[in-house]
N, C-alpha and C positions, 0 to 999 in steps of 0.2 A: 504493500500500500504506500501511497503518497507522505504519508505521514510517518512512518518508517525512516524512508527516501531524505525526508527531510532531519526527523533527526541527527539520523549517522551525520549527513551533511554539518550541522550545527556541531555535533562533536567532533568529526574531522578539523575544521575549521574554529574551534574553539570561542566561539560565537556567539554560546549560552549566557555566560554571564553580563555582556555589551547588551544581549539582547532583554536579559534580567533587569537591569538597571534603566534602559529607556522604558520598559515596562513601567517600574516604581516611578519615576519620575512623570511618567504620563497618567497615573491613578493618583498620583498625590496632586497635580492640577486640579482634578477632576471631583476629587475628595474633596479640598483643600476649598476650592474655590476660588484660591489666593495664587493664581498661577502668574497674575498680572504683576503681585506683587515680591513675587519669587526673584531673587537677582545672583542666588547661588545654592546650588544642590549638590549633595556629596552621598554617595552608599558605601556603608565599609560593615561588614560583617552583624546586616540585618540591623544595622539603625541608620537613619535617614536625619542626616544634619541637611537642614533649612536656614539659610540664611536669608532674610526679610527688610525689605525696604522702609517699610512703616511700621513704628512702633505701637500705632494704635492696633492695626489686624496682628501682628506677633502679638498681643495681647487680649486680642478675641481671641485666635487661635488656642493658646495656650489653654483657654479654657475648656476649649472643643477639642483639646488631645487624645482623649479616649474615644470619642465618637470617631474622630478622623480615621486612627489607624485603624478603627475598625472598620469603619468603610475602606480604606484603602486596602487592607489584606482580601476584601470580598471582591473588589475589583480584579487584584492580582487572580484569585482564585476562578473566576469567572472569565480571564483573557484566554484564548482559542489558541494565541500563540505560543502560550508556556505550557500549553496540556501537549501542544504538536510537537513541544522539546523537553518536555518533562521536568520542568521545573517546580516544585512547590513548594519554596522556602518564604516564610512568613518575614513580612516586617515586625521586627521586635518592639523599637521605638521611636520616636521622633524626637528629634532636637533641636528647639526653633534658635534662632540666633536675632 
């Protein structure tokens, strides 16, 4: 099958994790709401440092940390692209800056 085909592809070419990481980055938009006011994103071993332009939404935000990564893991867990490469590692935390 296709999705097979694709795999191996993604692990020959070691592509998983590139492809991990624009994943996170396009669910925490999306979660977040705050994509406009995102000016630096980092992923290092399932926590997600956020760096933020406005001190006011970093502090919405902060409050809505629990709702966010939770939305954001349901996102990760529902994209088509990490089930075709077999990914299902969770974000652990967020870290707003």
């Amino acid at each position: 099958p296709f999705s097979d085909l694709l795999g191996l592809f993604v692990a020959v070419n070691r592509l998983g994790p590139g492809l991990y990481r624009k994943a996170v980055f396009d669910a925490w938009d999306e979660a977040s709401g705050a994509g406009r006011y995102t000016s630096n994103r980092f992923f290092r071993d399932g926590i997600l440092y956020i760096t933020l332009s406005s001190s006011v939404v970093r502090s919405q935000l902060a409050f809505q940390k629990d709702f966010i990564l939770l939305k954001l893991n349901e996102l990760l867990k529902d994209n088509e692209t990490l089930k075709l490469i077999g990914v299902k590692d969770d974000v652990k935390d967020i870290r707003l800056r």
